[in-house]
N, C-alpha and C positions, 0 to 999 in steps of 0.2 A: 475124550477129546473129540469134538466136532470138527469137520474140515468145510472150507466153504465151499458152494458148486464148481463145478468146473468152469473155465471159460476159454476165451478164443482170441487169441492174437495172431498177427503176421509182422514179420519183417523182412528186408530184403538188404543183401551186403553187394556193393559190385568191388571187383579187383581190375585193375588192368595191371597183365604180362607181358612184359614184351617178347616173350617167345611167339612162336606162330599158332596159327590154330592146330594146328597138327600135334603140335608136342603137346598142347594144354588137354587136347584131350585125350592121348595116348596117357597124360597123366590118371583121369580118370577113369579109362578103360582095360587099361590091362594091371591085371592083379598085384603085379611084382613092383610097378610104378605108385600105384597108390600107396600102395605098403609102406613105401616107402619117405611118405609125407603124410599120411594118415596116421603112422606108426606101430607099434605090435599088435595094438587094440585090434587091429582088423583082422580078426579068425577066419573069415572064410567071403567068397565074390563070387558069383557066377552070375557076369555083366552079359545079361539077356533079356530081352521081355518078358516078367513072370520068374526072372532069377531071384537071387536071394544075396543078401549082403548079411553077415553077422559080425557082430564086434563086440569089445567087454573091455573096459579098465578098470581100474581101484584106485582109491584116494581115502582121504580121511574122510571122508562120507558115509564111503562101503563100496562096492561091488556094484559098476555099471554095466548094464545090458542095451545093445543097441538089435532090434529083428528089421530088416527092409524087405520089400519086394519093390524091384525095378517093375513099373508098368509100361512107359513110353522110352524106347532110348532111338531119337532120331541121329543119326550119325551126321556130329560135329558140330550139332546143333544145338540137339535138347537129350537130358535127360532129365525123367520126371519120375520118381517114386515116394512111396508112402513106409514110413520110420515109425517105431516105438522105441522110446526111452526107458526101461528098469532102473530103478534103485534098489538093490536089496532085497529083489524077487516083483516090486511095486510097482507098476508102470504107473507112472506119471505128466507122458507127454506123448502123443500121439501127432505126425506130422505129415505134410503134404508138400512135399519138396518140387520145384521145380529148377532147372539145370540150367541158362542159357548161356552159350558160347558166341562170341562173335568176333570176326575180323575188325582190327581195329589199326588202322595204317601199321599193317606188317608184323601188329601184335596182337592178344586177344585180351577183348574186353569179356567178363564170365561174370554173369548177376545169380545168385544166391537167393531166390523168393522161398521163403516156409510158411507155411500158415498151419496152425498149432491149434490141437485142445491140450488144455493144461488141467490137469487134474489134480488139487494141493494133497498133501504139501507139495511145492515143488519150485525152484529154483526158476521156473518158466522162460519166460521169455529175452530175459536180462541174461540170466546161463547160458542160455542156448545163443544168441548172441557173440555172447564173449567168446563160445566153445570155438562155434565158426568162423566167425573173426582170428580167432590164433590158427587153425587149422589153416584158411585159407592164408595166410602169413607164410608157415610152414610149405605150403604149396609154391608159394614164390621162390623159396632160399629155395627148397630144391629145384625147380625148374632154374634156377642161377647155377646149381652145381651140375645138375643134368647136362645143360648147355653146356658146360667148363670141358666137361667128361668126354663130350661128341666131339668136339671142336679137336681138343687131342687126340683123338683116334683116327 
């Protein structure tokens, strides 16, 4: 079996929260918050410049591997790191993620830029997509229950 070259896409998701920028990004920085939207997959976070993020799930595929290194975390602003994707032991996608947060009349608007080498076989850029897309979903209901939770306390 031949595989074809590698190649190179980008896409970009934006959400709007209406929580504040404070809590949108206390989602993403502290380990116990993400977790918590991001789900079990996420093994292990040490949200620093040069830290490291790991993750893993299974499906009927096989067995996913996620390695990051955080390189730029501007507070509230940006965070920028570079991802690899495993299937199976295979890495198949290699990515450059950038993070942008912003005030958005009392909510936060957060854009989602990737730009990708894809190395087949590989579900590329349509997966990766959809992944982000339901994750950042997930990021909303919980910032709607997070909110529920403060609001009662």
């Amino acid at each position: 079996m031949t595989n074809e070259a590698q190649h190179h896409e980008q896409f970009a998701l934006e959400r709007s929260y209406p929580n504040c920028l404070d809590h949108v990004w206390a989602a993403w920085a502290v380990p116990e918050k993400k977790k918590a939207w991001f789900g079990d997959g996420l093994i292990e976070m040490d949200f620093h410049e040069g830290g490291r993020e790991r993750g893993a799930f299974r499906n009927d595929m096989g067995e996913h591997t996620k390695e990051a290194t955080f390189f730029e975390i501007s507070e509230r602003k940006r965070i920028v790191y570079g991802y690899s994707m495993a299937m199976n032991g295979r890495i198949h996608t290699v990515s450059l993620v950038t993070v942008l947060f912003e005030d958005h009349g009392g909510g936060t608007r957060l854009r989602h830029i990737e730009q990708m080498c894809v190395m087949p076989p590989s579900d590329g850029v349509e997966g990766r997509k959809h992944g982000w897309g339901a994750l950042l979903d997930r990021l909303g209901t919980y910032l709607e229950t997070d909110s529920l939770a403060e609001t009662r306390a």
